[in-house]
N, C-alpha and C positions, 0 to 999 in steps of 0.2 A: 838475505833479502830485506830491502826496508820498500815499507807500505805506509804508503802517505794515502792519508784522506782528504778530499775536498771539504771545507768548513765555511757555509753560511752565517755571516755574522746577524741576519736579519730579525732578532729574537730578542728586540727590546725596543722601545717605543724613540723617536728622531720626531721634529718637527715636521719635516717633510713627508712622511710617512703618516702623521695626523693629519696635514692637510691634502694628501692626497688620496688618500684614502678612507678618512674619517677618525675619529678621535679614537687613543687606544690601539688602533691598529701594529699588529707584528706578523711576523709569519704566523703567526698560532691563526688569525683570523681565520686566512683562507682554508689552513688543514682543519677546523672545528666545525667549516658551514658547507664541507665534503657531502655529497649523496652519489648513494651507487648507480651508477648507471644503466645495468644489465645483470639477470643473475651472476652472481660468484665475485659482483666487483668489490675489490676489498676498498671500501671505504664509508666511513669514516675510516682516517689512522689513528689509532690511538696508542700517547705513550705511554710507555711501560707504567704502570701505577700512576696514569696520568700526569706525568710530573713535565706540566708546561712551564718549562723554566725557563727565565732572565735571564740575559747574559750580562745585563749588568749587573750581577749581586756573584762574587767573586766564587763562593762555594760553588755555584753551578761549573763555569771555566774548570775547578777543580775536579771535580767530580769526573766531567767530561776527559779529564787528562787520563786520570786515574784507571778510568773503565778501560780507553783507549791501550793503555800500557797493559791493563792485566792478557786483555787477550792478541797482543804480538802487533798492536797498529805503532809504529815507526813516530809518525809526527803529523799535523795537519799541514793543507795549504790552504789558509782563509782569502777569501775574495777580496780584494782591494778595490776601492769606489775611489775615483780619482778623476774630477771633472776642470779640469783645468784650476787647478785650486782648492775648489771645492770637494771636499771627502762626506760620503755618505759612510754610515753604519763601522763610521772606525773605534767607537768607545772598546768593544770587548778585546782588540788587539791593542789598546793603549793600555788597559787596565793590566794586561799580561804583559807588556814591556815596561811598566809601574812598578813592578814585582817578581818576585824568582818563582813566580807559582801563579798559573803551574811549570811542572820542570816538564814542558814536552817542546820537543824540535819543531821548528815548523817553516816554513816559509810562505812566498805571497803570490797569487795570483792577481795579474789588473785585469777585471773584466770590464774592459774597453769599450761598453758599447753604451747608446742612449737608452736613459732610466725609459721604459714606455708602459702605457696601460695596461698593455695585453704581453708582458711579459714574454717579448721576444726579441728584444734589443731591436729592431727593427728600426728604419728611418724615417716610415708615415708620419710628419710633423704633425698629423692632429691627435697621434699615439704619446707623443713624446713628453713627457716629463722633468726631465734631465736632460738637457744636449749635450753631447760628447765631444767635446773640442782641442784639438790640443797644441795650440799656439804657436812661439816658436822658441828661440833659445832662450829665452829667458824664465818663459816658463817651464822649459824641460829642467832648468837648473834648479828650479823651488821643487819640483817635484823629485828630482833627487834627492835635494838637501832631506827633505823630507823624509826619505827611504834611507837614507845613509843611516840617520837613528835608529832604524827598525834591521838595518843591512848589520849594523856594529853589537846586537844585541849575542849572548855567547850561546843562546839556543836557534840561531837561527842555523838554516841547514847550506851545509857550503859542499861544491862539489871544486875539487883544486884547488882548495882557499878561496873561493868565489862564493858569494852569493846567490844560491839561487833564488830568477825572476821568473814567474811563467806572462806572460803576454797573449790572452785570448782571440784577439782579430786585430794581428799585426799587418792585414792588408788593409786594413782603415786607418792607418797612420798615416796621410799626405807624405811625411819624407824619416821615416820609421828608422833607415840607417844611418842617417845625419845625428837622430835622435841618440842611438845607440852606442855611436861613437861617441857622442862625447858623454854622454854616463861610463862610459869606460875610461873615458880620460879622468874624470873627474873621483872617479873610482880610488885610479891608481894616486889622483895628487891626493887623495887621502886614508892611504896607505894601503889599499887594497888591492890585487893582483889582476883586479878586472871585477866584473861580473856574468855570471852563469846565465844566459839568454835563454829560455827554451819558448821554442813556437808553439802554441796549440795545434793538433789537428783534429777538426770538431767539426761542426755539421754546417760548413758553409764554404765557398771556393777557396781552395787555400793553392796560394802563392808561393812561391818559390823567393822567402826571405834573404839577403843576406845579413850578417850579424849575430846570427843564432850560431850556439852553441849544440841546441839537440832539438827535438822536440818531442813531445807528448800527446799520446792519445786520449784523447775526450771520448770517452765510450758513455752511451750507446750511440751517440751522436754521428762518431766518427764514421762507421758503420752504416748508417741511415742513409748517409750521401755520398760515402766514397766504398760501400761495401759491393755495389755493381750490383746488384740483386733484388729486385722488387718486388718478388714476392713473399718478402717479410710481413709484408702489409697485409691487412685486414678491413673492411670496411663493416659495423655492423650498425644496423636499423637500430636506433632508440629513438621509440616518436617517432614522429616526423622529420627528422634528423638523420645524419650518418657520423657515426664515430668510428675516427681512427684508431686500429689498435695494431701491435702486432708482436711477435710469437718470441719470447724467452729463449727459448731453444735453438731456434734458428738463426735468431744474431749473433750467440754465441757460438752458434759453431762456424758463422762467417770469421768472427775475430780469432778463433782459432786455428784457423784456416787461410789465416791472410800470409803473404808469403812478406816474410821478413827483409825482402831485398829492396831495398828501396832508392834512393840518391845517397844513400854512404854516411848521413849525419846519424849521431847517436839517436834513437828512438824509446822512451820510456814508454814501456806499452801501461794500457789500461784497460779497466775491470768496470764493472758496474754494478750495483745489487740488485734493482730494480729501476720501472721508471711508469710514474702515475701524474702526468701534473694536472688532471680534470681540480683538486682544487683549486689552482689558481684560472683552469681555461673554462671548466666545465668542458661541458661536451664538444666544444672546439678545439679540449685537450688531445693527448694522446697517451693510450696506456699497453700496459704491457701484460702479455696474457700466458701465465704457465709459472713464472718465477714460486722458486720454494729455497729455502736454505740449502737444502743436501743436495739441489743441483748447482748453487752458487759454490759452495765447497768445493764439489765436483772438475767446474769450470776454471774457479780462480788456483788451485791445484796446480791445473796441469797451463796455465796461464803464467805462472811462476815457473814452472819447468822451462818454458818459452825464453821467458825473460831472462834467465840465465845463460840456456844453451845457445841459442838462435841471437839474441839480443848484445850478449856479455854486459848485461844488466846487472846493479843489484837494487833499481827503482821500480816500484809499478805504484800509477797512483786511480786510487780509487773513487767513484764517482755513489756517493761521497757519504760523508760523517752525518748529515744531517738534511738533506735538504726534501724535510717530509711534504711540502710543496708541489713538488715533484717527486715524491713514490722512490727515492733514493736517499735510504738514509742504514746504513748501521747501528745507528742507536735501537736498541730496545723499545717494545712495541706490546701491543696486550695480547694480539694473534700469536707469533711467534716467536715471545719473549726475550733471551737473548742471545736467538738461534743462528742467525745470522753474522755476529762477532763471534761465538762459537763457530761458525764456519772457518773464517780466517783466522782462527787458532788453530785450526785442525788442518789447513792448507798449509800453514807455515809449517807445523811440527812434521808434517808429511812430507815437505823439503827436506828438512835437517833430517831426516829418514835417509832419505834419498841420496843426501851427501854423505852422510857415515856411511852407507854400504858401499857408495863409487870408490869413497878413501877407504876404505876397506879392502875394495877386490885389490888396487892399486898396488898395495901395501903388500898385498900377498903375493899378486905377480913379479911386483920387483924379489919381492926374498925368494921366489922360487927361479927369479932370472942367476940370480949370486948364488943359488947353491951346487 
């Protein structure tokens, strides 16, 4: 099994980023000016021995590789900011394609939608930030060129000899399979056998793409809008106010639960650790009420059993490495130190468990079929 993580690259200071949100500004702002909202809300987050670190200062990337490897994480997929030209927050994936270090696999997600205030990609032009545009063949071609450097790098992660791309709301592309083919043409005139297409399926209408190779589940997301069930949900009084929250437990045992039969494309299912983004919304945020490590073990476990048996996987990608933001991050923390990548070392080794005893019985029934 390989376990990719989601990786925000948002964790060091961009022009845009000072003048949109004030001088200084990085993801650390939002997760330090955190208040709880109701007993038990865990927030502030704080990291592990406080170590609000840079992405641009090269030890951190390292470090990050390092921690990832010891406890059985696969490779990251960092966000790709790609506005017709213009690239937000690509310094820490140039700095790692600059250098063989760190040595972890990785590939790209585009998350395709307009930069906005309130951090929901959404289209209210008085939200927006960023517009999302994406032109026509000539600039699909710059933005290959683009990716081709990052596609030809020898840690990036290939499924078939391919590249993989993940594409987050490929139904906001005006002509998404026009686009597609010719990255694949373009692909192969330089020397490549194609590229690995996967669709998101994440918390918004999703479309029945052609061009895609697989797709990928965006949990808790995914769940929220396509899990058929609304009584996830919680509404609780703070103030004068109502916040959203809803139940650890019961998402997971929807995703658990979901029946694996679907239109026939390959499906990389997905996991999630938690999900808190009241820093970036405050109380218009939404949070998650129950999450502990030994039930995330528990879940991502038998979540990997899924993904093998039901799926013929050996992808699940997790949501995500970092993005403390939003109450989803694996990294190390002061609460539960590093209870949580401890999880997913104990879920993998519980596989490989699992597989030596099947090739075990296997092994013994065949010798007892020949005796």
């Amino acid at each position: 099994m390989k376990v990719i993580a989601f990786y925000l690259p948002q964790y060091h200071r961009i022009p845009e980023n000072d003048r949109w949100w004030g001088d200084g500004f990085t993801e650390w702002t939002n997760v330090r000016r955190a208040t709880p909202l109701y007993p038990g809300h865990n927030q502030p987050q704080i990291p592990y021995q406080e170590r609000y670190y840079d992405l641009t200062q090269k030890k951190n990337q390292i470090w990050q590789a390092e921690l990832a490897k010891s406890y059985g994480i696969y490779g990251f997929c960092y966000y790709h900011y790609w506005f017709k030209g213009k690239l937000l927050l690509e310094t820490p994936l140039q700095q790692v394609l600059a250098s063989n270090h760190p040595d972890l696999p990785f590939c790209l997600s585009w998350a395709n939608e307009p930069w906005t205030r309130i951090w929901d990609g959404g289209e209210n032009e008085k939200n927006i930030l960023m517009p999302q545009e994406y032109g026509d063949e000539e600039d699909w071609r710059e933005h290959f060129q683009y990716l081709l450097k990052i596609f030809s790098d020898s840690r990036y992660i290939l499924i078939k000899d391919k590249p993989v791309f993940l594409i987050y709301r490929p139904e906001n592309i005006p002509r998404c399979r026009e686009m597609l083919v010719l990255w694949n043409k373009l692909a192969r005139e330089n020397g490549l056998p194609g590229i690995y297409f996967v669709q998101t399926l994440g918390g918004f209408p999703i479309e029945k793409q052609a061009g895609f190779d697989a797709s990928v589940e965006f949990e808790p997301h995914y769940t929220f809008a396509h899990g058929g069930d609304w009584r996830i949900w919680n509404y609780l009084q703070v103030k004068d106010q109502q916040h959203l929250t809803f139940d650890y437990d019961y998402v997971w045992s929807l995703i658990l639960n979901r029946s694996h039969r679907r239109e026939g494309e390959p499906i990389f299912t997905g996991a999630f650790v938690d999900w808190d983004n009241t820093p970036r919304r405050q109380i218009d945020g939404v949070s998650c009420i129950g999450a502990a490590p030994h039930k995330f073990e528990w879940y991502l476990t038998r979540q990997l059993e899924r993904t093998e048996r039901l799926y013929q996987s050996e992808f699940l990608f997790i949501n995500a490495w970092n993005e403390w933001g939003e109450g989803a991050y694996l990294e190390p923390d002061t609460r539960h130190g590093h209870a949580y990548l401890q999880a997913v070392r104990n879920a993998l080794d519980a596989r490989k468990r699992a597989e030596l005893t099947t090739a075990g019985f296997q092994e013994q029934e065949s010798s007892l079929k020949h005796q």
